[in-house]
N, C-alpha and C positions, 0 to 999 in steps of 0.2 A: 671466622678468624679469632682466635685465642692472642689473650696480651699473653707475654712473658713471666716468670711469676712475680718480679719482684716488682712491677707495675702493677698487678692484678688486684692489691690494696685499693689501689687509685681507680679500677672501674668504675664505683659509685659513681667518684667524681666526672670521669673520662663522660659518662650516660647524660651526667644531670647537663654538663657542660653539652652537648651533642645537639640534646633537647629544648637547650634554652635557645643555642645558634637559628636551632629550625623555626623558634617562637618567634624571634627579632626579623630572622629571614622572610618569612611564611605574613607576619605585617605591614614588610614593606612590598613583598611582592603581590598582594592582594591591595592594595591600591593601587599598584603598577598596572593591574588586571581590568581595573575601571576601563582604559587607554587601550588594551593590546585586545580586546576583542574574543574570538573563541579559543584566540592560541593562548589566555590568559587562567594560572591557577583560579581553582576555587576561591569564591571570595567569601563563602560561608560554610556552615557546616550544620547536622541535623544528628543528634544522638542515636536516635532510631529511625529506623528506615520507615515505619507508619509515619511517624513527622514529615519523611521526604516525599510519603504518597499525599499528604494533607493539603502540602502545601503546593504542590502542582499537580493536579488530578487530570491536568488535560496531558500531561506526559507521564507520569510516575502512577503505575498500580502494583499494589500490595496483593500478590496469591499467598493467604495464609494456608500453612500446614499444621503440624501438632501442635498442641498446648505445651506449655513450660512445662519441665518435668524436675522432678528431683531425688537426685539418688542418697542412699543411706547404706553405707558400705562396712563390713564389720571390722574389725581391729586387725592387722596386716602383722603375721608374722616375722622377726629379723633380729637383725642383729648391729647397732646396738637397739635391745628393744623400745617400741614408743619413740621410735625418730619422728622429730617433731613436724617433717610434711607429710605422712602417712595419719597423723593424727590429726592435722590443721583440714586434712579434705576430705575426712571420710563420709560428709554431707555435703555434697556438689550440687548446684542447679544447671540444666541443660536447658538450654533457652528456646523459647517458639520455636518453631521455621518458618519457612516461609520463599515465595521466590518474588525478587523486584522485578518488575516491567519499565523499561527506560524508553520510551520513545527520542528519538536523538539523545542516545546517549554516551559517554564517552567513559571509557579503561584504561585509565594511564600506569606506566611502569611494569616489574613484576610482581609489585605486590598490589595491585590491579585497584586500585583509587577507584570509584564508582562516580561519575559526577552528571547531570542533569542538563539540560539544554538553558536553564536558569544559572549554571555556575553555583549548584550546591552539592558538598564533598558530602554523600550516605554514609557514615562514618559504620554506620555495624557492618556495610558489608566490605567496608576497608582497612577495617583490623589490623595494626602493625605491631610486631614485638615489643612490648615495654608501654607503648603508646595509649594514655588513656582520655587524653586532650587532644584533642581533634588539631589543635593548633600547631601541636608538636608532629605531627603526620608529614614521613619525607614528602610526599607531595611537595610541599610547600621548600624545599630546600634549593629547589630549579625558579626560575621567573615566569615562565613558561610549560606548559605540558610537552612541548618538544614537537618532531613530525609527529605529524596525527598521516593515518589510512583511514578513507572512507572505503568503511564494509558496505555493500547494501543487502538490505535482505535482515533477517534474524540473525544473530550475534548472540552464542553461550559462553559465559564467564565461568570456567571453573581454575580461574588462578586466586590465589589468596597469599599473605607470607611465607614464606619457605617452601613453595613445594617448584622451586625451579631448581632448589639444591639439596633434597631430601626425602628420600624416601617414603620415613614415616608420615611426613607433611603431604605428599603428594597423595598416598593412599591415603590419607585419611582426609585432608583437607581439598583435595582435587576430584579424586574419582569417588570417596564416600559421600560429598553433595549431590551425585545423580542418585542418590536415595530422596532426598529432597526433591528433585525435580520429578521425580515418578511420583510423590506424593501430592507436588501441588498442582505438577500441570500434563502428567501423565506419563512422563518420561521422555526418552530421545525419538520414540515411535508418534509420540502424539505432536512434539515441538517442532522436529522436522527441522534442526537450526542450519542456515546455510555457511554459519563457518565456526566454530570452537576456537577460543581462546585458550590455550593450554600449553604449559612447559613440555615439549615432546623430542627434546635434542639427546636423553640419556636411551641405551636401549634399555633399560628399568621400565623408564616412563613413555615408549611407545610400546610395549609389551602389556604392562597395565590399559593401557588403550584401547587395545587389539582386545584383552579379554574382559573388556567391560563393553561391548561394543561400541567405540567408539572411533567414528571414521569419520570421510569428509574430510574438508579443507578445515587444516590445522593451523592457526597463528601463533606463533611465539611472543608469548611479551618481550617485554625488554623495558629496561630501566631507561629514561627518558623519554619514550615515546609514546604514542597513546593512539587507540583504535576509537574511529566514531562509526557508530550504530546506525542504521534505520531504528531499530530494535533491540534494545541490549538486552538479556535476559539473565537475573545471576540468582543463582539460590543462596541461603544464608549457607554460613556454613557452623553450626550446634557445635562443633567440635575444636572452637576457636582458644575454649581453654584448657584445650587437652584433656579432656571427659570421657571419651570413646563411648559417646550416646549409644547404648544398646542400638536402637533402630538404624543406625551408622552400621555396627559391629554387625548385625543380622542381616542388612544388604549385602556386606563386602563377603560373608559366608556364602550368604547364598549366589551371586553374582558373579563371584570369582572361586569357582569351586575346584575341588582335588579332581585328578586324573581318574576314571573309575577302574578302582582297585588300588590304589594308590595306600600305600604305608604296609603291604602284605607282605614285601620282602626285602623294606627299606628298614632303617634304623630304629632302634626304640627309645635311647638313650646319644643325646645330641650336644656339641659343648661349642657355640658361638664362635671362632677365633677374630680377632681382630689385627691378627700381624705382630709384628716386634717394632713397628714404627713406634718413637717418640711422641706424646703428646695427641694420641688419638684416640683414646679412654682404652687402651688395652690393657689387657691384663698382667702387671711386668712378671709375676710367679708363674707367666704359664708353663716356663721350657720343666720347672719345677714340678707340676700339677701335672700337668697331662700324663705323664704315666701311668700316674694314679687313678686317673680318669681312663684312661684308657685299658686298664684291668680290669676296671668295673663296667668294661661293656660300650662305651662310648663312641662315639665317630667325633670327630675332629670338622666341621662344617665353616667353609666361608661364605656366606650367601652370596656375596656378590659375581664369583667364580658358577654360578648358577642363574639360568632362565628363571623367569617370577614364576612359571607354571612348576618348573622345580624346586622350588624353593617353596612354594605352597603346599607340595605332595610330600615334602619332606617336615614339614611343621606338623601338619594332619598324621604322616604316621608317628609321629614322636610323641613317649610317653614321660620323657625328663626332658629339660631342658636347661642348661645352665651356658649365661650369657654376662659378660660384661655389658654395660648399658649401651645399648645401639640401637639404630634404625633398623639395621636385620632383624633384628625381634622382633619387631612391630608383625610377623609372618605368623607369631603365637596370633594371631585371628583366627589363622584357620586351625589351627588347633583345636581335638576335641575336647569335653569337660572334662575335667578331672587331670588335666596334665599337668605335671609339676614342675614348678617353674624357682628359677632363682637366678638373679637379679643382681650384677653384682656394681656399685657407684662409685667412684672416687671419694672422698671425705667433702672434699670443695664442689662438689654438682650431685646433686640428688634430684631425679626428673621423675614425674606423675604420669606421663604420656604413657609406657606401657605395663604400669601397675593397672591402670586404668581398663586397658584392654582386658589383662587379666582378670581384673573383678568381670566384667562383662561375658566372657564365655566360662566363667566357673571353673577358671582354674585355682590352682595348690598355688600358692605364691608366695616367696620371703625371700628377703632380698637381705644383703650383707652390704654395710659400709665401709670402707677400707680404712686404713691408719692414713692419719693427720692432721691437721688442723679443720674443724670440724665449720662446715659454713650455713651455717643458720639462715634466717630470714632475712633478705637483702645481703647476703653475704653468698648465692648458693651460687657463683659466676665463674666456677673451674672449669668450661664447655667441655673442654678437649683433654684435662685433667687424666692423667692414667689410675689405672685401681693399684692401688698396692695391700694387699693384707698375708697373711700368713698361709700358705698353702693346707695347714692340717687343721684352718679352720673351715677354711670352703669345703672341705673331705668331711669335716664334722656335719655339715650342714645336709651332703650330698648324698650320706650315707644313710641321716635320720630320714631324709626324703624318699632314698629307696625301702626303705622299711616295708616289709609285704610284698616289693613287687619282685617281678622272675626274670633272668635273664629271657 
């Protein structure tokens, strides 16, 4: 949900105000917690999850995976040039992995809380938007974890923030940690889990499912309530600050692969549309552009009017791409190298997510920011914000990018 824009000043405030509620909330319902037993929030909390195997080793083990890694990305072609998030990240750290072992352990919400049979909240593998204080974690905004279901058996966690209402979060925060789990505990063949935890109500995200092999008895989170384990098993998830960890990107290629033959008689030049709705990052010059675009060879694509198997066969054969900023893109995975891409933001939202991607399969990448007040650090909060720029400059951009190639 997007404020209004004349509110939109006031987010800082609206956040910091949010966060302090959950603080004041979150201290009185964790002594409340003393009293109410296992229906009671977390009364602690552990920064890393080696903390959360340390300190109960007769319930909590640590399967370590990769070592930290760190990326070093070269200077991002755009416009205007040296926007100042393309230059603040081009050194990102991609963190361990790893998969936590819960014996009774409990997953509240959809943004899947991790907590312990001791009542301590694993904060790395419950990562919430904005949230860097374990205190401030909606967890704590309820008195209560709400109905609990007892699973028996093995329990896999692949819920995390947003991927009950997103795309891009979902492939990459949901079905990209069974790269994870094939690395530290051999995958879904060796785990054998008797029921997944996973957002599976969009047909997106039981499509994604299906070709990640993933079946079995499927549980839906849900905000207020919370699943208790024999055995909880959750992988980290590397990709929590929008990084598109290679070894993430190299799974989801290879895992979830094109049709074979796939791009020999489909399009080569592809242009994102995101509708004529109001305040859904579209692009308002398009009825303007597309012409132009569409003399140069282009198809007109709305991924969502598309299966994920087509919409992956249509990214793979496409050799341009030009997108206003969207979760459809996040599809540039399967993309081969060398495909050129552009990127187009609102002035007020400029997002890392699949620049990121891009560094990672060795694409062409530049990206254009539109006209208006320009939003800086702590300032970059236009989610839903529309692009507005001048159509003969995206033509300038599109044109330089075809340079050399063939209809």
């Amino acid at each position: 949900m997007s404020l209004p824009s004349w509110l939109r000043p006031w987010w800082p405030l609206f956040k910091r105000l949010h966060r302090a509620l959950t603080f004041v909330l979150g201290c009185v319902f964790r002594v409340l917690s003393r009293v109410l037993g296992r229906r009671g929030v977390p009364v602690r909390a552990t920064a890393r999850s080696s903390e959360t195997a340390a300190l109960d080793p007769a319930h909590v083990v640590l399967h370590p995976g990769s070592a930290e890694e760190q990326l070093t990305r070269p200077a991002t072609k755009g416009d205007p040039a040296g926007h100042w998030l393309f230059e603040e990240l081009r050194t990102a750290i991609v963190p361990a992995t790893f998969v936590l072992e819960v014996k009774e352990g409990r997953l509240s919400g959809d943004y899947a809380a991790t907590t312990t049979p001791g009542k301590v909240l694993d904060h790395e593998t419950s990562t919430y938007f904005g949230v860097e204080d374990w205190r401030e974690h909606p967890v704590f905004l309820r008195p209560t974890l709400g109905p609990t279901e007892h699973v028996p058996g093995t329990v896999l966690s692949l819920t995390t923030r947003g991927t009950s209402i997103n795309y891009y979060h979902f492939l990459y925060d949901a079905i990209g940690r069974l790269a994870v789990l094939d690395e530290c505990l051999g995958g879904l063949d060796a785990l054998r889990p008797d029921a997944v935890v996973v957002p599976h109500g969009a047909r997106y995200q039981r499509q994604l499912l299906e070709l990640a092999g993933v079946g079995g008895r499927l549980i839906q989170p849900e905000r207020g309530r919370t699943v208790a384990a024999d055995r909880l098993v959750v992988p980290s998830n590397p990709n929590w600050a929008l990084q598109a960890p290679p070894a993430t990107v190299r799974w989801l290629r290879e895992h979830l692969a094109p049709t074979p033959g796939a791009g020999a008689d489909g399009p080569r030049r592809i242009y994102i549309t995101r509708g004529d709705t109001p305040r859904t990052r579209r692009y308002v010059q398009e009825p303007a552009l597309w012409p132009e675009l569409e003399r140069r060879g282009f198809v007109r694509i709305d991924p969502g009017a598309h299966s994920v198997q087509e919409q992956i066969d249509l990214f793979h054969g496409a050799e341009v791409v030009v997108s206003p900023h969207g979760a459809g893109l996040s599809n540039i995975t399967f993309s081969r190298p060398g495909v050129r891409v552009l990127e187009m933001f609102a002035s007020t939202y400029v997002h890392l997510g699949l620049w990121s991607i891009c560094q990672a399969i060795d694409a062409d990448y530049r990206y254009l920011v539109g006209d208006g007040p320009t939003g800086g650090p702590g300032r970059n909060s236009g989610v839903l914000d529309d692009v507005s720029a001048p159509p003969q400059k995206v033509l300038d951009i599109v044109d330089d990018m075809l340079s050399g190639h063939h209809q």
